[in-house]
C-alpha positions in Angstrom: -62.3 -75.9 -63.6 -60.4 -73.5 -65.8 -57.8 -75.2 -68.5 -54.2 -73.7 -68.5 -54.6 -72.1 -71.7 -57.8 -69.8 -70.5 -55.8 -69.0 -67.5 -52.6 -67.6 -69.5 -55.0 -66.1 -71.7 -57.0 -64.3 -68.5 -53.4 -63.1 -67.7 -52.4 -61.9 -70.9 -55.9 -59.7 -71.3 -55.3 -58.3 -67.9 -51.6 -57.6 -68.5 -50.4 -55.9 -71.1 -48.0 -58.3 -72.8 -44.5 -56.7 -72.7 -41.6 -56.3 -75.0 -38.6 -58.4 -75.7 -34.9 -57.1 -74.4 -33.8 -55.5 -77.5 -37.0 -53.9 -78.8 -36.0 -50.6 -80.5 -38.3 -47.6 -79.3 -40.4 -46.3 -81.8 -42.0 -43.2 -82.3 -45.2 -44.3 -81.0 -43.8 -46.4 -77.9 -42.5 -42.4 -77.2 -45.9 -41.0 -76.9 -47.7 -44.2 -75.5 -44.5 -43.6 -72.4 -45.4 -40.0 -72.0 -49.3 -40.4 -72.2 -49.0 -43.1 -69.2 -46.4 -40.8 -67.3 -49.2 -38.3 -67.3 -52.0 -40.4 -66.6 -50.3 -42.1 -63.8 -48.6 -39.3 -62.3 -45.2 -40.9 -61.7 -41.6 -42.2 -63.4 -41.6 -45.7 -61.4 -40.2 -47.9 -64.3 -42.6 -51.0 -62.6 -45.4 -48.5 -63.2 -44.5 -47.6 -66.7 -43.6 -51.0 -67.9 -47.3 -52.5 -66.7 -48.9 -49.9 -68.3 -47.7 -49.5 -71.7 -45.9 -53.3 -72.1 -42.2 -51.7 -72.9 -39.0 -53.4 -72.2 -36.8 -51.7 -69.8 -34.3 -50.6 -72.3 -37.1 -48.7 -74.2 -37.6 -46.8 -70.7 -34.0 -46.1 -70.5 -33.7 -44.8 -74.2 -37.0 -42.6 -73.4 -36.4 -39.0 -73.8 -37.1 -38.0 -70.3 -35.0 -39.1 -67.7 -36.5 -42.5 -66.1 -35.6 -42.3 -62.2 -35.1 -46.3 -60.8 -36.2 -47.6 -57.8 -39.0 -46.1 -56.0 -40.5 -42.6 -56.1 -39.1 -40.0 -54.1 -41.5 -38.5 -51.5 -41.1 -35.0 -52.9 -41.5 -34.3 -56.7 -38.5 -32.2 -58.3 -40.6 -28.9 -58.4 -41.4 -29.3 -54.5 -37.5 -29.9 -54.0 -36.6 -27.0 -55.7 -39.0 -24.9 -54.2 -37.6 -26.2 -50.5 -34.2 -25.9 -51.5 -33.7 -22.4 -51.0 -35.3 -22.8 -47.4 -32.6 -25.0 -45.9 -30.3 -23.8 -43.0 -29.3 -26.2 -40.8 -31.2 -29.9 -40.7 -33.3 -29.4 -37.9 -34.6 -25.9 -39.1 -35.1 -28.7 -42.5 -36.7 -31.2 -41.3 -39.4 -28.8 -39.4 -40.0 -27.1 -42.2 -41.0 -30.5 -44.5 -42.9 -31.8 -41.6 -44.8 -28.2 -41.6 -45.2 -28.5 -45.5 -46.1 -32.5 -45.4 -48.6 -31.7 -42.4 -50.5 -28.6 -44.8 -50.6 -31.4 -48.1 -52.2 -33.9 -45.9 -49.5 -36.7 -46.8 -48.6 -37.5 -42.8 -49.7 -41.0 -43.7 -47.0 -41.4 -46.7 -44.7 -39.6 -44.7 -44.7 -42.5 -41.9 -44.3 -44.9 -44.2 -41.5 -43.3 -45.8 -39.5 -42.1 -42.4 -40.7 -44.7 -39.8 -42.9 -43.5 -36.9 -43.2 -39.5 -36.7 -42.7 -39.3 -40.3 -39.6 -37.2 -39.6 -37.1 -36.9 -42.3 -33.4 -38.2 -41.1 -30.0 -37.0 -41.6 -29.2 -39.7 -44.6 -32.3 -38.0 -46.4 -31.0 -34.3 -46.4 -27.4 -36.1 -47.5 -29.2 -37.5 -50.5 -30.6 -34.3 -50.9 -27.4 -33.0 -51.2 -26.6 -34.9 -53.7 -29.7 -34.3 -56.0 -29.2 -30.7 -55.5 -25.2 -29.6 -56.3 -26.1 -26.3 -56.4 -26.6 -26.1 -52.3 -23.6 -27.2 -49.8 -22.8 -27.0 -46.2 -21.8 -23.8 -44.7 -20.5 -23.6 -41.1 -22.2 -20.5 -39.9 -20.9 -17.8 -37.8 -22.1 -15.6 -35.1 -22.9 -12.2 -35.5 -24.2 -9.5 -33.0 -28.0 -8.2 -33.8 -26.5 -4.9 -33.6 -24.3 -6.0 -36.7 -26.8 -7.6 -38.5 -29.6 -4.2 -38.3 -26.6 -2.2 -39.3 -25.3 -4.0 -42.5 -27.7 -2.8 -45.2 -26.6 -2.3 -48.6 -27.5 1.2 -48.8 -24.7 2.1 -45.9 -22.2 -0.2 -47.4 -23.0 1.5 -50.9 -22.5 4.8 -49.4 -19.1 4.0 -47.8 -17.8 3.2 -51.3 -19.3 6.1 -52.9 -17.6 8.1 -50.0 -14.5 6.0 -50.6 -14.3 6.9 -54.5 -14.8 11.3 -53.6 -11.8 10.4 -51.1 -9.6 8.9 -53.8 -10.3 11.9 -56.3 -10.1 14.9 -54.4 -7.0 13.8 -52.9 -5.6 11.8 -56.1 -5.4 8.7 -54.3 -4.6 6.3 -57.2 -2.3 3.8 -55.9 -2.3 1.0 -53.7 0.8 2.3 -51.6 -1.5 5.2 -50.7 -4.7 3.2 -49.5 -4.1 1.7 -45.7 -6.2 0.2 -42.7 -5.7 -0.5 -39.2 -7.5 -2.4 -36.4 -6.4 -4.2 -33.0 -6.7 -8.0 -32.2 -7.0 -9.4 -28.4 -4.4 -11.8 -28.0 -5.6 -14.3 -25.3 -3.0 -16.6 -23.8 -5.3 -18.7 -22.2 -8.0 -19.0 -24.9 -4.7 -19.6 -27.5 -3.8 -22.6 -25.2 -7.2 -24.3 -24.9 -7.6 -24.0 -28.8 -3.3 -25.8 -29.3 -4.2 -29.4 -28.4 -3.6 -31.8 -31.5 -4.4 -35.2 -32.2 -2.0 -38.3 -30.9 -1.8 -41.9 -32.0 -2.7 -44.2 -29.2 -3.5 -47.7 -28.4 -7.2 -48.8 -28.1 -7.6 -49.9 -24.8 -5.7 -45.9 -24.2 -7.4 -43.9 -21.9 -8.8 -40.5 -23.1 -4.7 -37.9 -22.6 -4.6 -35.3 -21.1 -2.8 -32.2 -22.2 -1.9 -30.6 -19.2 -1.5 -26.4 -19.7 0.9 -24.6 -18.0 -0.6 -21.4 -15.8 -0.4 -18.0 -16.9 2.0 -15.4 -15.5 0.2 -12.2 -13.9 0.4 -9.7 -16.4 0.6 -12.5 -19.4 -2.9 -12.9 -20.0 -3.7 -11.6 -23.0 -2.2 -8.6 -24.9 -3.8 -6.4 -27.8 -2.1 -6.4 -31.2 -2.2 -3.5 -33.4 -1.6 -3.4 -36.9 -1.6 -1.3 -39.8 -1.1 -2.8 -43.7 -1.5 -0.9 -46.9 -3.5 -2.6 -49.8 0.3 -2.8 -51.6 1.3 -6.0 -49.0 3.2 -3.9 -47.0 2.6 -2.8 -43.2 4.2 -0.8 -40.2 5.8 -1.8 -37.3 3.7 -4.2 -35.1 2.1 -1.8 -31.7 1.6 -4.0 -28.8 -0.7 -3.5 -25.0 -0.2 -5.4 -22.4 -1.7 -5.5 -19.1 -0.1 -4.0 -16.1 1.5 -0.6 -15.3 4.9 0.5 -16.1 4.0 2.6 -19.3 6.3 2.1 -22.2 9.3 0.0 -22.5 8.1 -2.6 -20.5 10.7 -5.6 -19.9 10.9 -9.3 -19.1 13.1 -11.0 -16.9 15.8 -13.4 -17.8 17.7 -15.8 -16.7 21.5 -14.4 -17.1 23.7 -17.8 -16.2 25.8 -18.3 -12.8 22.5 -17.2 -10.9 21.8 -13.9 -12.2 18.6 -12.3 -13.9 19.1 -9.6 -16.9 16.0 -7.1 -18.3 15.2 -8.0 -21.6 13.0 -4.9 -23.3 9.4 -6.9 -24.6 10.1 -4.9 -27.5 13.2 -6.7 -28.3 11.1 -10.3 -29.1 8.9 -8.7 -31.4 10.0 -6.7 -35.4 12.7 -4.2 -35.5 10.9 -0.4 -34.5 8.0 -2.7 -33.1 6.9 -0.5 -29.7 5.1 -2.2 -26.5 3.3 -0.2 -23.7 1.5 -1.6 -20.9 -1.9 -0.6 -19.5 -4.0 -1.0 -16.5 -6.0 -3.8 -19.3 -4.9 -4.4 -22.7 -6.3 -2.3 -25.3 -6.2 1.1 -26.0 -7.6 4.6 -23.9 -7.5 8.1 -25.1 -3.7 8.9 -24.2 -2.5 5.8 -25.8 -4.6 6.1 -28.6 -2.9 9.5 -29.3 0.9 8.4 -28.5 0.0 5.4 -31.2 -1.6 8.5 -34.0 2.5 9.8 -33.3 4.1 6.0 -34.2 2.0 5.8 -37.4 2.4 9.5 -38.5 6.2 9.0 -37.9 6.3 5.9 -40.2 4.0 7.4 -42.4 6.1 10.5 -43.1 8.5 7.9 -45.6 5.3 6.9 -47.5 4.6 8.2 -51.0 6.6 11.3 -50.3 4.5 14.6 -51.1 1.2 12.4 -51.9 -1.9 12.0 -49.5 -2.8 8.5 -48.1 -6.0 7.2 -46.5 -6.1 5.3 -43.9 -9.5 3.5 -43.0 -10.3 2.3 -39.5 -13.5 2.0 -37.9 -15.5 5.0 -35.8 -14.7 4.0 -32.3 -15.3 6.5 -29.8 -11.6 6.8 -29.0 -10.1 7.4 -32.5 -12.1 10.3 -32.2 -9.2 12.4 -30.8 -8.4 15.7 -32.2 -4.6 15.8 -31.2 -4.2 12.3 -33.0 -6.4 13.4 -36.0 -4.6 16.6 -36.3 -1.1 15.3 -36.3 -2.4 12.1 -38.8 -3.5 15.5 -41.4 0.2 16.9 -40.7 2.2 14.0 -42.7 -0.8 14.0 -45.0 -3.1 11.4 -43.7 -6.7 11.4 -44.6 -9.0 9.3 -42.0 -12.1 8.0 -43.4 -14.2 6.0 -40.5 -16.4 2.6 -41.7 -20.0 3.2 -41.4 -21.0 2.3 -37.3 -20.7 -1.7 -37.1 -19.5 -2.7 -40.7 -15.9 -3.4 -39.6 -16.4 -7.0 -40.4 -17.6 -6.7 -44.0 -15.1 -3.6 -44.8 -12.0 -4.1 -42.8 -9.7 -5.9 -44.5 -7.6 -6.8 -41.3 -10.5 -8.6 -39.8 -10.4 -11.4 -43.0 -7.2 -13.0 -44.1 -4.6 -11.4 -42.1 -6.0 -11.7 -38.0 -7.7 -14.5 -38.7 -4.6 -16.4 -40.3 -2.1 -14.4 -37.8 -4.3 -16.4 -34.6 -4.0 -19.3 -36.8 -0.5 -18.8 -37.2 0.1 -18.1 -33.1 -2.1 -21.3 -31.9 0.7 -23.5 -34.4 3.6 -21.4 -32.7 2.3 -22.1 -29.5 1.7 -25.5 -30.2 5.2 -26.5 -30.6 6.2 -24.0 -27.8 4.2 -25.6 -25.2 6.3 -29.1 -25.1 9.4 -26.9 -24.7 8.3 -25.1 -21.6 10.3 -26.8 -18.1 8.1 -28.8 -15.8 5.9 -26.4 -13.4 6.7 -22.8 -15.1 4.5 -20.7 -16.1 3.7 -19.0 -19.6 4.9 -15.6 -19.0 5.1 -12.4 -21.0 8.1 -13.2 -23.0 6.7 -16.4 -24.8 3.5 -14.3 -25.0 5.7 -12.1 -27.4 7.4 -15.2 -29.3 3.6 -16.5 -30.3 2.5 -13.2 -31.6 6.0 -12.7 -33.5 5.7 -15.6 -35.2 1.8 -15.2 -35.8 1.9 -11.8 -36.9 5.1 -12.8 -39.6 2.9 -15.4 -41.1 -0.8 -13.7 -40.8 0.4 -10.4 -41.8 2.0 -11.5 -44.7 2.1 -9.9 -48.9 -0.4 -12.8 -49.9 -2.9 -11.8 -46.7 -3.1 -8.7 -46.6 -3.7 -8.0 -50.2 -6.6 -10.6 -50.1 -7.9 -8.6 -47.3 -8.6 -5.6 -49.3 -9.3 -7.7 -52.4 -12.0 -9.5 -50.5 -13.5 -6.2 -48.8 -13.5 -4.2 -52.3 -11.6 -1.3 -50.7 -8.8 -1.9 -53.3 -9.2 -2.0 -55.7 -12.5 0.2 -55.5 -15.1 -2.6 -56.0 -18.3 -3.2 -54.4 -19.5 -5.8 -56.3 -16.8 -8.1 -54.1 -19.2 -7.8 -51.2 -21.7 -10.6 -50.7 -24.8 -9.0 -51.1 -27.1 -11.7 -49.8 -25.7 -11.1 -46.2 -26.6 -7.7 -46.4 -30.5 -8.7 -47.4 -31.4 -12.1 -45.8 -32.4 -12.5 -42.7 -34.2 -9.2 -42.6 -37.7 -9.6 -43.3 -39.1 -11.6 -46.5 -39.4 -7.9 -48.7 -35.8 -7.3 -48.2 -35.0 -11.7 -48.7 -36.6 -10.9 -52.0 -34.6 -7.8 -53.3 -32.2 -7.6 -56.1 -29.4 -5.3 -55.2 -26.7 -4.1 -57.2 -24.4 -2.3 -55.1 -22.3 -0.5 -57.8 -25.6 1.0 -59.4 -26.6 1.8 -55.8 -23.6 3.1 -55.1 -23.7 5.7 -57.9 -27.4 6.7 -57.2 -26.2 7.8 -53.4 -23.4 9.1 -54.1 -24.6 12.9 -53.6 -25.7 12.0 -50.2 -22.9 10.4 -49.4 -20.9 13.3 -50.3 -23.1 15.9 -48.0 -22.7 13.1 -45.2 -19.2 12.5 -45.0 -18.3 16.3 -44.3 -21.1 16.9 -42.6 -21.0 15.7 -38.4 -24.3 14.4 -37.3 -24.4 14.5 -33.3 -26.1 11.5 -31.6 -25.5 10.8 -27.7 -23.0 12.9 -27.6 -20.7 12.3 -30.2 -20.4 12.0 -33.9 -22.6 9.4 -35.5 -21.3 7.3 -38.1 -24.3 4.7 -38.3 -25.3 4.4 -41.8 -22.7 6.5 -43.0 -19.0 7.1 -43.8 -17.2 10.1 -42.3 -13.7 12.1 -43.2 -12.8 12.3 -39.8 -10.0 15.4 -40.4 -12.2 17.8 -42.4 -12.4 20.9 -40.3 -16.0 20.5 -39.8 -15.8 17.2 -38.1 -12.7 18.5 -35.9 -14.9 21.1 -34.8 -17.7 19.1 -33.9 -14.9 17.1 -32.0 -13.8 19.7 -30.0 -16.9 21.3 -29.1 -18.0 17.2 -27.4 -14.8 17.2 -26.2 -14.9 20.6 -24.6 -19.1 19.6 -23.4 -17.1 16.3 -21.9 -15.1 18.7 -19.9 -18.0 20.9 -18.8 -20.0 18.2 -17.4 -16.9 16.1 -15.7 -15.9 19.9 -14.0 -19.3 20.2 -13.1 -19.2 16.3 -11.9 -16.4 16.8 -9.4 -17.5 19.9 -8.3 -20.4 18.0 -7.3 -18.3 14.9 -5.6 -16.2 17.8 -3.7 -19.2 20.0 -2.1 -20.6 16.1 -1.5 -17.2 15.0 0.2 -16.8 18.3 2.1 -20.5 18.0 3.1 -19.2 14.7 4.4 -16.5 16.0 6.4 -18.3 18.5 8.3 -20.5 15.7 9.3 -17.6 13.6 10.5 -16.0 16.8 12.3 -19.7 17.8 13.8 -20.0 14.0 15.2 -16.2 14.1 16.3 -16.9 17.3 18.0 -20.0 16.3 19.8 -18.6 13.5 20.6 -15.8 15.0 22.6 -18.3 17.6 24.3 -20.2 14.8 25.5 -16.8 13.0 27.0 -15.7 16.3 28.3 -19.0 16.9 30.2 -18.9 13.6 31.7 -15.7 14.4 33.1 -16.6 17.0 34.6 -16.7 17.5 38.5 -19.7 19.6 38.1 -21.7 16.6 36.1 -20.4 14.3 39.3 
């Protein structure tokens, strides 16, 4: 039987014996630490402290940082290289269990994250916090049409386009720069987004916030605006639905029983205009009848100098008459490369999205107000976008808008390049754009483009490119689809009305045989 003291001193030759709290860390406790760290493979203090008999103070005082507790699964190099790779936490968590699966470490895995070996939601939120340089993003959706389309190289030609505008026509101010785009105003969508939280009692049933029903006509309603990068903008331009053309009206109560006509105009800014439309948005009559309201607000403007208005290439601002009287009060049009409205247009950041912000508070405290069983009709529609439109289309909002798009001032290195490179193919993740270098390197082709109409399925293309819409070249190239257009809806109905009179004669051949037969029956001859 072994004594006490040879079993202390078994012990002691197995073990290391350690240092007293309070030891001071030498030089050569230093490299005895890192040796171990090395040979071991790991920072777990238990580890380090068996091995090489320091105190835990002389751990803590060690150079490198000493990480308590146990070992993470995943060394600091293998989170790094992972941390670029997160998007969402399940896309995560696949991707470590792909990357633990290839190591051969399911085993440690399992015994780290329970059964599966799949990684948890309080993991990624201590990864998080290891890693400040990553947060959470709420991500939005985008068409795929969108997404092809937004390549630096078109976004790097609009602005060198942008910059030949502002010199030939010495635009140099912000008064002088201006963009324009429409919003769908949706009453029913505005009322399923107003509910708000209540206080209520715990044993409280789930409330229910009961919406009034929409008017005919009152559905929804297309806003139209046009701000300059100085804070400023025009009269608001409103479509509803319905017929009626311009001037449309609501009906009022009058008192003792009688109704008045209140013009919808009338709710909205002084010189505001609404028109009314089989559906709410803009064709090619009202498209030109809105070129008139602008050019006749316009005219006041920086007196004697050009301005440029940006707005994107849709088919219908394509009209020569509207272009034509735009260039009259010295307007320059310069359309967005096909689908890059939402990186370029300053309307579509701060100022619609705070203006629907804006209307879903208005309506908010509007819809308490309403009596018991009416319905939401076209006049409150009007009050919600008033009060939206006054605080989204505000000085701070729409200056931000062009601040965050780069259109003024001039600046392309505003736009987030990595939106226009990820997501598209791991040569393009990997690129290193600079869009003001690349903007000066394409310039010259930007320059031939712009002036120069490419035709694609009949009409002017604009994909990849930025065009001045009221060079002479590009009218032309207008008139000439527009005239084709005509050709082939003449030839069209002359189609339908040799088809309908075909038709006819048909009918009139049966009708006639018809009453031959009758008339032969009838006679005393066929008796």
């Amino acid at each position: 039987m072994a004594s006490p003291s040879s079993t202390r001193s078994t012990a002691t030759e197995v073990t290391p014996a350690r240092s007293k709290w309070g030891t001071r860390l030498t030089s050569e406790m230093r490299e005895k630490l890192a040796v171990a760290r090395g040979e071991l493979g790991t920072d777990s203090v238990a580890k380090l402290m068996t091995a090489t008999g320091a105190s835990r103070s002389n751990l803590r005082s060690a150079s490198a940082p000493i990480k308590l507790g146990r070992p993470t699964f995943f060394s600091s190099e293998e989170e790094d290289t992972k941390g670029g790779d997160l998007l969402t936490c399940e896309l995560a968590a696949v991707l470590l269990r792909q990357y633990i699966t290839d190591m051969g470490r399911e085993e440690d895995a399992e015994r780290r994250f329970g059964v599966g070996g799949f990684p948890g939601r309080s993991y990624f939120d201590l990864f998080l916090g290891h890693h400040p340089q990553l947060r959470r993003v709420r991500p939005m959706g985008i068409e795929s049409a969108r997404a092809d389309a937004s390549t630096p190289e078109a976004v790097a030609k609009f602005f060198a386009a942008f910059r030949f505008l502002c010199r030939d026509f010495s635009i140099t101010r912000a008064a002088q720069v201006w963009n324009t785009d429409e919003s769908m105003m949706n009453a029913q969508e505005l009322m399923e987004t107003t509910p708000a939280t209540v206080m209520a009692g715990a044993q409280t049933a789930v409330p229910e916030f009961v919406f009034p029903s929409v008017q005919s006509g009152a559905e929804a309603a297309s806003l139209v605006a046009t701000v300059c990068a100085d804070g400023t903008r025009l009269p608001l331009f409103v479509v509803v639905a319905g017929s009626g053309g311009r001037l449309p009206y609501a009906v009022e109560d009058g008192g003792n029983g009688s109704t008045r006509r209140v013009p919808l105009a009338a709710y909205l800014d002084e010189g505001a205009e609404v028109h009314r439309r089989g559906k709410p948005g803009f064709d090619g009559a009202l498209w030109e009848v809105y070129a008139g309201f602008v050019a006749r607000h316009m005219v006041g403007k920086c007196p004697g100098d050009w301005k440029v208005w940006l707005m994107d290439g849709c088919k219908l601002h394509a009209s020569v008459v509207g272009l034509k009287v735009l260039h009259a009060v010295k307007v320059v049009v310069l359309m967005f490369p096909s689908h890059l409205s939402h990186i370029l247009q300053a309307l579509d950041k701060d100022p619609f999205l705070k203006t629907k912000a804006y209307a879903r508070i208005s309506l908010r405290a509007m819809l308490p107000t309403l009596p018991h069983n009416s319905k939401f009709n076209l006049a409150n529609l009007m009050k919600v976008i008033k009060q939206g439109a006054f605080h989204g289309l505000s000085f701070v909002n729409v200056v931000n808008g062009f601040i965050k798009t780069g259109t003024w001032p001039i600046c392309p290195s505003e736009i987030n390049v990595g939106r226009l490179v990820l997501g598209k193919g791991a040569r393009n993740g990997a690129r290193t754009v600079d869009l003001e270098l690349l903007a000066t390197r394409l310039g010259p082709e930007a320059r031939r483009d712009m002036r120069q109409p490419q035709v694609a399925f009949e009409s002017v293309s604009t994909r990849g490119l930025a065009l001045e819409a009221t060079v002479p070249a590009v009218l032309a190239a207008f008139v000439e689809l527009d005239a084709e257009a005509a050709r082939k809806q003449a030839a069209k109905a002359t189609v339908q009305a040799a088809k309908a009179a075909k038709e006819a004669a048909v009918v009139e051949l049966n009708a006639h045989l018809v009453a031959e037969a009758a008339a032969r029956r009838s006679s005393p001859q066929f008796q």
